[in-house]
C-alpha positions as CSV (number, residue, x, y, z in Angstrom):
1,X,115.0,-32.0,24.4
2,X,117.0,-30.8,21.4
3,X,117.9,-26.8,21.4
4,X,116.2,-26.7,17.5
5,X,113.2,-28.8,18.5
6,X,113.0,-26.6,21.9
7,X,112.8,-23.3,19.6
8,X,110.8,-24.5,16.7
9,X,107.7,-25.1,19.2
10,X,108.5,-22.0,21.0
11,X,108.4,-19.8,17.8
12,X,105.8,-21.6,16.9
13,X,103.7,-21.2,19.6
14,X,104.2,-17.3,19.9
15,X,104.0,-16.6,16.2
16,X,101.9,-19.3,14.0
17,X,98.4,-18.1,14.9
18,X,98.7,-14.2,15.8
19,X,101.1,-13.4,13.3
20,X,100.9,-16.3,10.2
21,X,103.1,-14.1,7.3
22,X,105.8,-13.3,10.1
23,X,105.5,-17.0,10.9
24,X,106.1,-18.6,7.5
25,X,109.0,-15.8,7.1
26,X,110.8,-17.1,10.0
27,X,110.2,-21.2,9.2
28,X,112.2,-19.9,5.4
29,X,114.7,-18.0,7.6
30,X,115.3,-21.4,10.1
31,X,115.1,-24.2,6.9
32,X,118.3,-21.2,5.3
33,X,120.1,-21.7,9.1
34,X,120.2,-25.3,8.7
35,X,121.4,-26.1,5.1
36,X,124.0,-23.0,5.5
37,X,125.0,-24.4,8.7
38,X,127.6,-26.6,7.5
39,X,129.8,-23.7,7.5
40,X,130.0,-23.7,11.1
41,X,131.6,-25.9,13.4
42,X,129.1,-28.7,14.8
43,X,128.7,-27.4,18.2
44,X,127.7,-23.9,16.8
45,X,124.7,-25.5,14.1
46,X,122.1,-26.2,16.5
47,X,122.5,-22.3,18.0
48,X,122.4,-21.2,14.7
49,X,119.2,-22.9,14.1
50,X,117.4,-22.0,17.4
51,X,118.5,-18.5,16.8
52,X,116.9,-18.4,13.3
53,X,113.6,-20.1,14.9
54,X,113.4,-17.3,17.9
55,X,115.2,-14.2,15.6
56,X,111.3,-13.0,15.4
57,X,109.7,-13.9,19.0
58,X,109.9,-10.4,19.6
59,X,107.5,-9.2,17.1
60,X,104.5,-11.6,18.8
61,X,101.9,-9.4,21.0
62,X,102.1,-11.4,24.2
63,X,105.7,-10.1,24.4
64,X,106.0,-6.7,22.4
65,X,107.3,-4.4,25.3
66,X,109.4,-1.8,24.0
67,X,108.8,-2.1,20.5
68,X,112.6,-3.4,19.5
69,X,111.6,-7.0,18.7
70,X,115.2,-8.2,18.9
71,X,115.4,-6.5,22.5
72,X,112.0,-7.6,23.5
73,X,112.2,-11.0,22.0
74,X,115.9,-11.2,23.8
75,X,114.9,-10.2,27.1
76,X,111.8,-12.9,26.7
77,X,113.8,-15.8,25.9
78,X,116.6,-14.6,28.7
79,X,113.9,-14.7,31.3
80,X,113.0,-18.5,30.1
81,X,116.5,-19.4,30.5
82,X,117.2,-20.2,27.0
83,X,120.9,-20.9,25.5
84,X,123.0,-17.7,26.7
85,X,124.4,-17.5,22.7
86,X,120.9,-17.9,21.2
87,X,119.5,-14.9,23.3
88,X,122.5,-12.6,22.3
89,X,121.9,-13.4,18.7
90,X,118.5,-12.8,18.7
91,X,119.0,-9.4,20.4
92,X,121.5,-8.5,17.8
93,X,120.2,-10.0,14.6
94,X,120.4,-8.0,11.5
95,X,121.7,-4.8,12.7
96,X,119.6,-4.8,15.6
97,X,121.7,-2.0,17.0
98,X,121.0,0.8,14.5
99,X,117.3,0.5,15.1
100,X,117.7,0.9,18.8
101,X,119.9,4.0,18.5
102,X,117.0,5.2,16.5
103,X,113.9,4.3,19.3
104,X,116.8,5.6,22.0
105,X,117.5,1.9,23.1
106,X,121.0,1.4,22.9
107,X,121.8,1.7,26.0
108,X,119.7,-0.7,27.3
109,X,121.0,-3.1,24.5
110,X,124.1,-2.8,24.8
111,X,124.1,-3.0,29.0
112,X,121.9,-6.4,28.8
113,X,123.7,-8.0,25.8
114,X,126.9,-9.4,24.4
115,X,126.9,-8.3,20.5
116,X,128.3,-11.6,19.1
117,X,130.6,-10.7,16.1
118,X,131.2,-14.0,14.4
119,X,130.4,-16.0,11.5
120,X,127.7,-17.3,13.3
121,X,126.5,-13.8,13.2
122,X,126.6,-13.2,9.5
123,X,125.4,-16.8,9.0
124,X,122.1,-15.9,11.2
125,X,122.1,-12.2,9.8
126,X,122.7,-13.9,5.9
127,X,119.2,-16.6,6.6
128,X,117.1,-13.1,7.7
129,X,118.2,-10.7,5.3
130,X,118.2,-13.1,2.1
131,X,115.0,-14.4,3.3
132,X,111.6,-12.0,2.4
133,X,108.3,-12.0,4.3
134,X,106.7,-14.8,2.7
135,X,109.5,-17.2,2.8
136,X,110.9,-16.3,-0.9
137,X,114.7,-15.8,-1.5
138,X,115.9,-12.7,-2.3
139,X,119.6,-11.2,-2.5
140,X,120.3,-8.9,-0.1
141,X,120.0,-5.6,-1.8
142,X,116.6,-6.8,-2.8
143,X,115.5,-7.9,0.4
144,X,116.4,-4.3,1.7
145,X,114.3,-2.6,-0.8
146,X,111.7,-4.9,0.0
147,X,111.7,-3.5,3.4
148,X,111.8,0.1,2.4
149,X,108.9,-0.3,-0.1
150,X,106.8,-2.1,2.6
151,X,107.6,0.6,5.2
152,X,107.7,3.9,3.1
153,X,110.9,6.2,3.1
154,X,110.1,8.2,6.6
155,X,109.5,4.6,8.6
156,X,112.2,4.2,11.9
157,X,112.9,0.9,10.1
158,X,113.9,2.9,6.9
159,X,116.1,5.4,8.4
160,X,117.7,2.6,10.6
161,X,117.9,0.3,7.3
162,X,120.3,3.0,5.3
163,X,122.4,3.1,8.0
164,X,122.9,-0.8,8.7
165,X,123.1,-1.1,5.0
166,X,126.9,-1.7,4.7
167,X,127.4,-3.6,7.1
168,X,124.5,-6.1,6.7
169,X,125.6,-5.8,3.3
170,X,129.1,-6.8,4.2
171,X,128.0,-10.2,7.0
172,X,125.8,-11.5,3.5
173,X,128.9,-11.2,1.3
174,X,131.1,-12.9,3.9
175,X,128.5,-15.9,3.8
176,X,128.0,-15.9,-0.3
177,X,132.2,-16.1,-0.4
178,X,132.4,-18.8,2.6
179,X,129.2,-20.5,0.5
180,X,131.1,-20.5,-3.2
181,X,134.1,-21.7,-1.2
182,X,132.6,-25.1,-0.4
């Protein structure tokens, strides 16, 4: 069975019913992955798309473990053998890495899993981050505000959000310029 097809029903199954507003966030996020992925070569599109599927698996209750979806929802689809790429990317999405240094998981992270800097990357990292909660487009800068607003200024995901900042900042830019290119 196709690797998008595969992920779709996985994400689907985890997320659709306990958690519907994460759900329809992540269905914006994958329908982003595949009209951008055109700037990738063809063997990289379908991971780009799984990964934008299962970027969020983490966040379901039937797999919330140390609460660090990306790490959780990485070590989960690892353990069902899923495509080695598509697992590092979800572990790594969106800065992943700042928010485990904050809950002291970075070490773990960064033992288990290959931090894939590539346009991939930004292209899965662009889909999340221009994409808000319930599926609306937002530039990035809104998107982060969005996300301080929702969690208040003394959240983890706030303090680890100002410190990804440029960077996240920077993988969006790099998609917008690759995106005006075409």
């Amino acid at each position: 069975m196709e690797l998008e097809t595969v992920a779709r029903g996985v994400a689907k199954g985890m997320l659709s019913e306990s958690l519907p507003r994460r759900w329809t966030h992540v269905q914006a996020v994958a329908a982003k992955a595949k009209r951008i992925s055109s700037l990738l070569g063809e063997s990289e599109q379908p991971i780009l798309v799984a990964a934008a599927w299962l970027h969020d698996v983490g966040y379901a209750p039937a797999i919330v473990s140390t609460g660090l979806h990306a790490l959780d929802g990485a070590r989960w689809l690892r353990d069902r053998r899923v495509h080695t790429r598509v697992v590092a990317l979800v572990a790594y999405h969106s800065c992943a890495r700042f928010e485990a240094d904050e809950l002291g998981l970075s070490e773990q992270l960064q033992n288990e899993f290959d931090d894939e800097q590539s346009p991939l990357r930004d292209a899965l990292w662009y889909s999340d981050m221009t994409t808000g909660p319930d599926g609306q487009d937002f530039d990035v800068l809104q998107r982060l505000a969005e996300i301080r607003s929702r969690y208040g200024p003394e959240h983890v995901v706030t303090r680890f959000w100002s410190r990804a900042e440029p960077e996240i900042v920077a993988a969006v830019r790099r998609v917008e310029d690759r995106l005006a290119a075409v």
